[in-house]
TILUMTI-783050 format. One record per residue: x, y, z of N, C-alpha, C in turn; residue in one letter; residue number from 1. Coordinates in steps of 0.05 Angstrom, whole numbers, plus 5000, padded with zeros to 4 digits. Layout:
<atoms>
ATOM  nc1  nc2  nc3 cac1 cac2 cac3  cc1  cc2  cc3 residu num
ATOM    X    Y    Z    X    Y    Z    X    Y    Z      A NUM
...
</atoms>
This chain:
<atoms>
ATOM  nc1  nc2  nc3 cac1 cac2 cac3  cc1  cc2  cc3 residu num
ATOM 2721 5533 6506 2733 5511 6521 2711 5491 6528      X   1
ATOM 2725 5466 6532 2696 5439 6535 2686 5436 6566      X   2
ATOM 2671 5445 6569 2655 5429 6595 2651 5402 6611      X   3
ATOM 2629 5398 6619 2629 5377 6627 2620 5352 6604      X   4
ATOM 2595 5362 6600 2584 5349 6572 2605 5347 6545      X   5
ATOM 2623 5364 6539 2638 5358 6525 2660 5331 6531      X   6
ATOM 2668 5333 6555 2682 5311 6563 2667 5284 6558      X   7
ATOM 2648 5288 6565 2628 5270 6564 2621 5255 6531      X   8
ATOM 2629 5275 6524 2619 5272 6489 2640 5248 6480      X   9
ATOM 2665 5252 6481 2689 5242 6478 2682 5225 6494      X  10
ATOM 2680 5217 6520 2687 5190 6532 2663 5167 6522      X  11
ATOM 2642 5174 6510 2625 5153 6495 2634 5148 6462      X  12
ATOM 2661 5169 6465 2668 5153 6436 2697 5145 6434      X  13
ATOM 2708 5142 6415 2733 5121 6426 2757 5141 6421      X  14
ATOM 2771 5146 6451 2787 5165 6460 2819 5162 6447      X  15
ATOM 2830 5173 6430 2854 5169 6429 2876 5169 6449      X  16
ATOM 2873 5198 6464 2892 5214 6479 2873 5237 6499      X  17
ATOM 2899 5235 6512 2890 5251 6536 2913 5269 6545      X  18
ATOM 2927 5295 6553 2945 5299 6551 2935 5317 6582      X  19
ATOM 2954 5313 6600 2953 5315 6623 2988 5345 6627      X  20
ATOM 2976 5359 6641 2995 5383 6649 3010 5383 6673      X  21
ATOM 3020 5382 6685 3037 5380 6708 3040 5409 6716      X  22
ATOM 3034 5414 6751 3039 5441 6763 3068 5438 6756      X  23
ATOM 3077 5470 6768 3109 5468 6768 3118 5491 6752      X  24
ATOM 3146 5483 6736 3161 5514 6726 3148 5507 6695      X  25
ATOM 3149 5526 6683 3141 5524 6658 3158 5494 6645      X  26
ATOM 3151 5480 6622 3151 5459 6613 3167 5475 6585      X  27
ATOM 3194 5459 6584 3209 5482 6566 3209 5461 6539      X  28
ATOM 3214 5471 6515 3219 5453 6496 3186 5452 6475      X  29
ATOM 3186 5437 6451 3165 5446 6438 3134 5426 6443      X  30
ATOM 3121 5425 6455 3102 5409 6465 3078 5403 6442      X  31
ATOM 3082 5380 6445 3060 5379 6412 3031 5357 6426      X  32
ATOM 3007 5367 6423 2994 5358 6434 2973 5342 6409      X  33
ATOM 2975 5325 6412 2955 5294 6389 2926 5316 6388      X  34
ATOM 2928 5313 6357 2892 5320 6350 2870 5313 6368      X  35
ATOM 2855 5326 6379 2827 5313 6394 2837 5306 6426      X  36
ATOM 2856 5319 6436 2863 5301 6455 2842 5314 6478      X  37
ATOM 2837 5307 6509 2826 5311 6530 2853 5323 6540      X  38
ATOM 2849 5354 6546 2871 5371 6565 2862 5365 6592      X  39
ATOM 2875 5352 6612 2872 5347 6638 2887 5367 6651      X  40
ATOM 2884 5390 6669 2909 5401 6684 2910 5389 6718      X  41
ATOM 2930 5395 6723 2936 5386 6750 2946 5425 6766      X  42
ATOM 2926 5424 6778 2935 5452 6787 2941 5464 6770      X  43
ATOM 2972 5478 6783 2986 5502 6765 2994 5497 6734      X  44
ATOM 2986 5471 6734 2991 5463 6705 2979 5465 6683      X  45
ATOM 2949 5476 6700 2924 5495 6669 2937 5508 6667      X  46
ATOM 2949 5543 6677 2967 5557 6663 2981 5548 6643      X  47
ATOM 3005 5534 6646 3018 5530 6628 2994 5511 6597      X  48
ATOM 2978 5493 6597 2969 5497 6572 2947 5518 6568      X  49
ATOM 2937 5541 6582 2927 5554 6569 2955 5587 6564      X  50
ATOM 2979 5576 6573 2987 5596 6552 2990 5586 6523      X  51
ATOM 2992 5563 6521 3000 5555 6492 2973 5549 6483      X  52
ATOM 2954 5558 6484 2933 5563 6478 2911 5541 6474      X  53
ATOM 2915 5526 6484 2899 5499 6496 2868 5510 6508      X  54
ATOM 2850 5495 6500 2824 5492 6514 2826 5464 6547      X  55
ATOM 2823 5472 6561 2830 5457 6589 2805 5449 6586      X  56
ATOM 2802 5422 6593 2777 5405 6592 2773 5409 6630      X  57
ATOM 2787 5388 6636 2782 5384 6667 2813 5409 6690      X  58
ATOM 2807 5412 6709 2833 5415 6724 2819 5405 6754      X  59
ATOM 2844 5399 6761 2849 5376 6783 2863 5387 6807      X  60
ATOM 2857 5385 6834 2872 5387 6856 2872 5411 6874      X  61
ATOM 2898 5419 6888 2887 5436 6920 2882 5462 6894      X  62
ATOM 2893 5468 6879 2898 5499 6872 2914 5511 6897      X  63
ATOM 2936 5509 6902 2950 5517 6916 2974 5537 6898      X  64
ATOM 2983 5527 6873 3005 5541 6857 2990 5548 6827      X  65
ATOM 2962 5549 6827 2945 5568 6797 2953 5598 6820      X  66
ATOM 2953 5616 6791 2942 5644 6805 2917 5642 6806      X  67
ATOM 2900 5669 6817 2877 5676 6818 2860 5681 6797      X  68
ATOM 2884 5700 6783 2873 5704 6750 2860 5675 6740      X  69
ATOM 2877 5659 6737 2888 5628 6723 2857 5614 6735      X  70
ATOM 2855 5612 6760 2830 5593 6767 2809 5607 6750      X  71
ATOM 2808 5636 6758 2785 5650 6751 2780 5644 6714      X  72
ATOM 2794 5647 6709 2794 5646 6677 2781 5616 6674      X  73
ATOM 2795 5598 6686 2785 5566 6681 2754 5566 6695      X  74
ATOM 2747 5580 6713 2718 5579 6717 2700 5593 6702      X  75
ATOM 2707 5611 6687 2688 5632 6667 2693 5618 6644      X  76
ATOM 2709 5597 6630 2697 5596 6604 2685 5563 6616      X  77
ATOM 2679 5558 6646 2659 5530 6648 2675 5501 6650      X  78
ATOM 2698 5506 6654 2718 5484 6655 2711 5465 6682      X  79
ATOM 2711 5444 6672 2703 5421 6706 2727 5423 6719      X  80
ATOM 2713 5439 6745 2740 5448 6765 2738 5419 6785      X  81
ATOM 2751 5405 6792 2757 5382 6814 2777 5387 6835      X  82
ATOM 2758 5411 6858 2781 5416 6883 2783 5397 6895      X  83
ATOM 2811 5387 6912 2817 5370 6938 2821 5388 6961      X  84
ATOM 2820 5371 6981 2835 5385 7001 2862 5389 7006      X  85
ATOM 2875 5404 7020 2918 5415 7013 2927 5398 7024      X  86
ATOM 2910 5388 7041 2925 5365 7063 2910 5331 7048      X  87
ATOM 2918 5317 7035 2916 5298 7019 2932 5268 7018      X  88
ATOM 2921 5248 7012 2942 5227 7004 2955 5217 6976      X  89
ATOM 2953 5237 6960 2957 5238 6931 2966 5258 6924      X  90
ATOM 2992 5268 6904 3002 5291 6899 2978 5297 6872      X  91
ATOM 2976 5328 6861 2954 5331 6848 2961 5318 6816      X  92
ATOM 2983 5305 6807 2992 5295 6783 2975 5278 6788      X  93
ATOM 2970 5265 6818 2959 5230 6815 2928 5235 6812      X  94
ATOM 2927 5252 6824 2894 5250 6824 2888 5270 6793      X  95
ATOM 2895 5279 6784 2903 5282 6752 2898 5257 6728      X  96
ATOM 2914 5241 6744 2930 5218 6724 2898 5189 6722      X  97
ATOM 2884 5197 6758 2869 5181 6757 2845 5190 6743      X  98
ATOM 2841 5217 6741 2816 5225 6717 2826 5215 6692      X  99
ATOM 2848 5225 6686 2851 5213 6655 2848 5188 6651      X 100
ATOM 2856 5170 6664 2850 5140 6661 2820 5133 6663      X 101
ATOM 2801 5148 6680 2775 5148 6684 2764 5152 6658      X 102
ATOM 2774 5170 6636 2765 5175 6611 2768 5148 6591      X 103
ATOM 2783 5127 6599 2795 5103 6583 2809 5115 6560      X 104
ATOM 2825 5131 6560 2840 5134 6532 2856 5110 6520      X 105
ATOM 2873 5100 6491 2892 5094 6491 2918 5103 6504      X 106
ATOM 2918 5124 6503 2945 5137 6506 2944 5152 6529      X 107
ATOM 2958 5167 6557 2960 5186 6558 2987 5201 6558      X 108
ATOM 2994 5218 6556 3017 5242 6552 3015 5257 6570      X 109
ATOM 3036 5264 6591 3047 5272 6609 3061 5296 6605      X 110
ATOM 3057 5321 6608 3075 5338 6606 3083 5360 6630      X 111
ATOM 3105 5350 6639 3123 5367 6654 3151 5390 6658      X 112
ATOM 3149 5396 6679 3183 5416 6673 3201 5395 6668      X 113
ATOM 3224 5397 6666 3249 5390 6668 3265 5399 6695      X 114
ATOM 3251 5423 6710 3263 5435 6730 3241 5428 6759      X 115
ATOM 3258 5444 6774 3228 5447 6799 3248 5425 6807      X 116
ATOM 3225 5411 6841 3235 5398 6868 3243 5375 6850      X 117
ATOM 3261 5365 6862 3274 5338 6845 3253 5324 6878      X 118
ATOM 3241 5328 6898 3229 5304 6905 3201 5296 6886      X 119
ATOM 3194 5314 6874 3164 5321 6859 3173 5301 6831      X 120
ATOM 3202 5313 6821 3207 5296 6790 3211 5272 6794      X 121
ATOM 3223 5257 6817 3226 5239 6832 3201 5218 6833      X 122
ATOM 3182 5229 6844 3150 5213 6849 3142 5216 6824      X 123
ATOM 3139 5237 6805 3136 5233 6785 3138 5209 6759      X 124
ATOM 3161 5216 6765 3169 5186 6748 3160 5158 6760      X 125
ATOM 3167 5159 6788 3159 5128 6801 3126 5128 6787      X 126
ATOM 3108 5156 6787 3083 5140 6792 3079 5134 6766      X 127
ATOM 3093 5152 6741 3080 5136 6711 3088 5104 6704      X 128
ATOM 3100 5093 6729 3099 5065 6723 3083 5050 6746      X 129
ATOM 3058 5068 6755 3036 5050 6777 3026 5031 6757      X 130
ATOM 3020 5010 6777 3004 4987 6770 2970 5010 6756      X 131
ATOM 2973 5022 6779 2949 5031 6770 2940 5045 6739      X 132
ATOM 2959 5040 6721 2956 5059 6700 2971 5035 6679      X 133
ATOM 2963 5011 6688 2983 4989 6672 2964 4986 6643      X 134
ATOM 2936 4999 6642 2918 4982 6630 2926 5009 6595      X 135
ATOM 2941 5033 6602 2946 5048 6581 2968 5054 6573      X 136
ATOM 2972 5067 6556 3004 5070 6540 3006 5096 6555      X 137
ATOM 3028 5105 6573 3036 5127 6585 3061 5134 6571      X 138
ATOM 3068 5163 6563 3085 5177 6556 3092 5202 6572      X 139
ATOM 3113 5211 6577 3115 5244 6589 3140 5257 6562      X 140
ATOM 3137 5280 6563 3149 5297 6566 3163 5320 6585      X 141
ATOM 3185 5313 6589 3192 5325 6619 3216 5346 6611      X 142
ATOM 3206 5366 6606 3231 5390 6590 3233 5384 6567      X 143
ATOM 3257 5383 6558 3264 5363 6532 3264 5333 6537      X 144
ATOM 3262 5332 6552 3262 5297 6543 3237 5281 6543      X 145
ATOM 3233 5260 6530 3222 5244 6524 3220 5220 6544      X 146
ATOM 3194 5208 6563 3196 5184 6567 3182 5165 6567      X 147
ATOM 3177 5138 6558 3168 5117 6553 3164 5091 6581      X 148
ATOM 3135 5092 6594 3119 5071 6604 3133 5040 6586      X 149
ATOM 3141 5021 6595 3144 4999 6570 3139 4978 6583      X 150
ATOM 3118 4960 6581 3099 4936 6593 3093 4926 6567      X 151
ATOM 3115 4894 6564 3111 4873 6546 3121 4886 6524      X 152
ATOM 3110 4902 6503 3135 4907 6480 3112 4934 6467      X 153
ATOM 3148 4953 6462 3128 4977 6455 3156 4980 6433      X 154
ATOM 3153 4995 6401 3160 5001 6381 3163 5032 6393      X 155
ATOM 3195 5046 6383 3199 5068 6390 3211 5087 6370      X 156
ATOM 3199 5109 6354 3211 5127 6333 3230 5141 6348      X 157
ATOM 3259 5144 6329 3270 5159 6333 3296 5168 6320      X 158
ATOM 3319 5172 6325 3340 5183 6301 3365 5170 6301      X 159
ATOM 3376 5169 6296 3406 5148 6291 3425 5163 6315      X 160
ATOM 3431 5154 6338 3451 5162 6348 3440 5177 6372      X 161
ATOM 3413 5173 6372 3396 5186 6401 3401 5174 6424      X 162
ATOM 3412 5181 6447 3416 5172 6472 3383 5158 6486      X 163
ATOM 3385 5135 6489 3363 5127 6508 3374 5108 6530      X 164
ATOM 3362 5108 6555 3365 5099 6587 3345 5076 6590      X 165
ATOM 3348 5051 6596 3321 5039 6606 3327 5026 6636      X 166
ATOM 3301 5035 6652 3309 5030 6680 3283 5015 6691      X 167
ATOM 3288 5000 6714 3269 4981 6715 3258 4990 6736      X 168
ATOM 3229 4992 6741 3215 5009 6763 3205 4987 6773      X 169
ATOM 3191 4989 6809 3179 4973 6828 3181 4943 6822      X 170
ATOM 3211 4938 6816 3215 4917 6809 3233 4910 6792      X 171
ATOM 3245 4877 6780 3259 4872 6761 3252 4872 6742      X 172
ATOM 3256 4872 6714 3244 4872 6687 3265 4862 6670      X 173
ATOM 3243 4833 6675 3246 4800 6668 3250 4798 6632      X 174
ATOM 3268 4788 6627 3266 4779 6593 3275 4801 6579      X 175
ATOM 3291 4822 6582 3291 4848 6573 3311 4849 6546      X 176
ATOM 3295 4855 6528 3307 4843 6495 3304 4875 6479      X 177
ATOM 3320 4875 6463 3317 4903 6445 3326 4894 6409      X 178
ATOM 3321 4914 6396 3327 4912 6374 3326 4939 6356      X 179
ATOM 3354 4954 6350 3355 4978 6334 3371 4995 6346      X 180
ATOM 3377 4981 6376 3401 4995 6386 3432 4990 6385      X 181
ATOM 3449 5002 6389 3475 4995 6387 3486 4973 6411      X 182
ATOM 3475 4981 6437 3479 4954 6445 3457 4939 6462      X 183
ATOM 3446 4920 6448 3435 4905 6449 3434 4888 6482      X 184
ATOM 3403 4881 6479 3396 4868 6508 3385 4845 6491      X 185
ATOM 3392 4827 6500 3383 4795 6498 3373 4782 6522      X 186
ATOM 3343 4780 6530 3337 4768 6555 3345 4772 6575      X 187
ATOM 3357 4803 6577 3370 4793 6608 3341 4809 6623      X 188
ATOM 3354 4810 6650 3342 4822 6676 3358 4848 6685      X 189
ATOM 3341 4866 6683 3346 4886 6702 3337 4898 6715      X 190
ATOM 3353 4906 6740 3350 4904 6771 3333 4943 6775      X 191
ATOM 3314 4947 6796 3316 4974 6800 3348 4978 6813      X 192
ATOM 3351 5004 6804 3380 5007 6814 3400 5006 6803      X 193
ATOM 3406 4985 6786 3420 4985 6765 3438 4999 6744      X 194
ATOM 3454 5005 6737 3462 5022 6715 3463 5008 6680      X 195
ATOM 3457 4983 6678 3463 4966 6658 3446 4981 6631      X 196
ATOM 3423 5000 6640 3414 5002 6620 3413 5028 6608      X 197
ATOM 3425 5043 6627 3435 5075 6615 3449 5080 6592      X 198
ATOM 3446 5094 6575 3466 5097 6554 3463 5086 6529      X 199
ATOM 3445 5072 6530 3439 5061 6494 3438 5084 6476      X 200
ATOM 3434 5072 6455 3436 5094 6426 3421 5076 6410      X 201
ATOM 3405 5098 6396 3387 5086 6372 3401 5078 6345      X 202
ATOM 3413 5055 6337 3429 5044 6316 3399 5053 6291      X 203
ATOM 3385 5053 6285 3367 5061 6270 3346 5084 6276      X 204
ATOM 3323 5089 6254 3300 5109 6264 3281 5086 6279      X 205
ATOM 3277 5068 6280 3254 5054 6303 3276 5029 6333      X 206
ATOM 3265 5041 6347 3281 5009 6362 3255 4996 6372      X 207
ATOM 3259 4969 6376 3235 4953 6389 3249 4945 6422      X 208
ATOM 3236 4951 6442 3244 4944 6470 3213 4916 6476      X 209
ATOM 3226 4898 6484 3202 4881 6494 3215 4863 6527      X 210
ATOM 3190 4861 6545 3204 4845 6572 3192 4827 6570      X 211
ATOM 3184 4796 6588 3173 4780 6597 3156 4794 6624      X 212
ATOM 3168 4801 6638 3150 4813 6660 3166 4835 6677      X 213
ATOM 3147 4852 6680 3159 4885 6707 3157 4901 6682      X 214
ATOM 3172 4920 6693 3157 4951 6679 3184 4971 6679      X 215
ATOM 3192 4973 6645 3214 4996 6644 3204 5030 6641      X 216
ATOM 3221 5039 6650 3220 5072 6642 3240 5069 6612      X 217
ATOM 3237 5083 6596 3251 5089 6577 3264 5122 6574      X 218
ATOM 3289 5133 6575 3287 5155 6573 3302 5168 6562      X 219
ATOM 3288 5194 6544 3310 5195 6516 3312 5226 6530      X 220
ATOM 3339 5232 6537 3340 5256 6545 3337 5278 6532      X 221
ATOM 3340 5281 6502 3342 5295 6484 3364 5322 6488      X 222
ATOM 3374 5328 6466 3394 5356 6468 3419 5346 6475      X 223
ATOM 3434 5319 6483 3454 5315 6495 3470 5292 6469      X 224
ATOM 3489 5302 6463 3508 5279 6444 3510 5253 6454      X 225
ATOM 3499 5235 6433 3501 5208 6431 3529 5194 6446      X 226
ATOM 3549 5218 6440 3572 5199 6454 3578 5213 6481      X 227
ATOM 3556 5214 6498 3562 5238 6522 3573 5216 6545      X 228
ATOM 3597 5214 6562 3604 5205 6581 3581 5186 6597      X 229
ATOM 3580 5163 6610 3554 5157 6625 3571 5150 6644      X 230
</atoms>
């Protein structure tokens, strides 16, 4: 497993990915992690990539939900441990989210449950659309589903007849245009709160989503029929 110097190695050269773990219930569904990436855990969330047999670069936060085993293992093969205090102003995803960004990757990748406190999946989602993380391409995986950061125009793979949601976070999201889906956005605005953008479907394998200004979530639930009630 990489150290500190190993991290180090990678951040003087040009970072693709960074793939960040989320405490919580196990992360169900098949998790595919980008060649070379920097494993960030957030707490209880080294377990889960060192069951799937991940080398943990950094872990992050109180350690309140690692086991004993789990820390201990991440300290014997030399992993950069970063304790906080339990009592904090940051949940340990954020102070997670802000190492990985510290690394400058292109990308980072988010991987979480699908289950656990809906207040936790809740902040979750609000924070992958912080200002603070505007400067990289954010992705999660949250169970099965898929979701997409989208600031100014992002190209999206996917399959004919795939359910996707776009919802507008800490704000409106100005100019909101698509192309590849079945129904189509032409410049409009949508509101946080909103329902206008639930329910799309991928009319092709790529759609293009682009705004003028604000910040969508994109979210492809996966596992659920294209023609499912909204």
């Amino acid at each position: 497993m990489m150290g500190r110097s190993a991290v180090g190695e990678k951040r003087d050269a040009l970072l693709d990915a960074v793939v960040v773990f989320a405490a919580g219930p196990d992360p169900a569904g098949v998790v595919s992690v980008p060649p070379g990436a920097v494993i960030v855990a957030a707490d209880g969330g080294a377990e889960h990539a060192l069951r799937l047999g991940l080398a943990v670069d950094v872990a992050v936060g109180d350690f309140d939900s690692i086991s004993r085993a789990g820390l201990a293992a991440l300290e014997r093969a030399g992993v950069r441990v970063e304790r906080h205090a339990c009592v904090k102003d940051a949940t340990d995803l954020e102070l997670a989210l802000d190492v990985a960004v510290g690394l400058r990757p292109r990308r980072i990748l988010v991987v979480g449950s699908g289950s656990g406190r809906a207040d936790h999946a809740f902040g979750q989602l609000l924070l992958l659309g912080s200002k603070a993380y505007r400067g990289v391409e954010i992705d999660a995986q949250v169970g099965r589903a898929l979701i997409h950061v989208i600031r100014g125009e992002r190209s999206l793979a996917g399959a004919r007849g795939e359910l996707i949601s776009l919802f507008a976070l800490h704000g409106p999201a100005v100019g909101v245009a698509t192309e590849g889906l079945v129904y189509p956005l032409c410049g409009e605005t949508l509101a946080p709160g909103s329902s206008r953008g639930v329910s799309n479907v991928f009319a092709a394998e790529e759609a293009r989503v682009r705004l003028e200004r604000g910040v969508l979530l994109a979210v492809r639930p996966g596992g659920q029929d294209a023609r499912s009630q909204s």
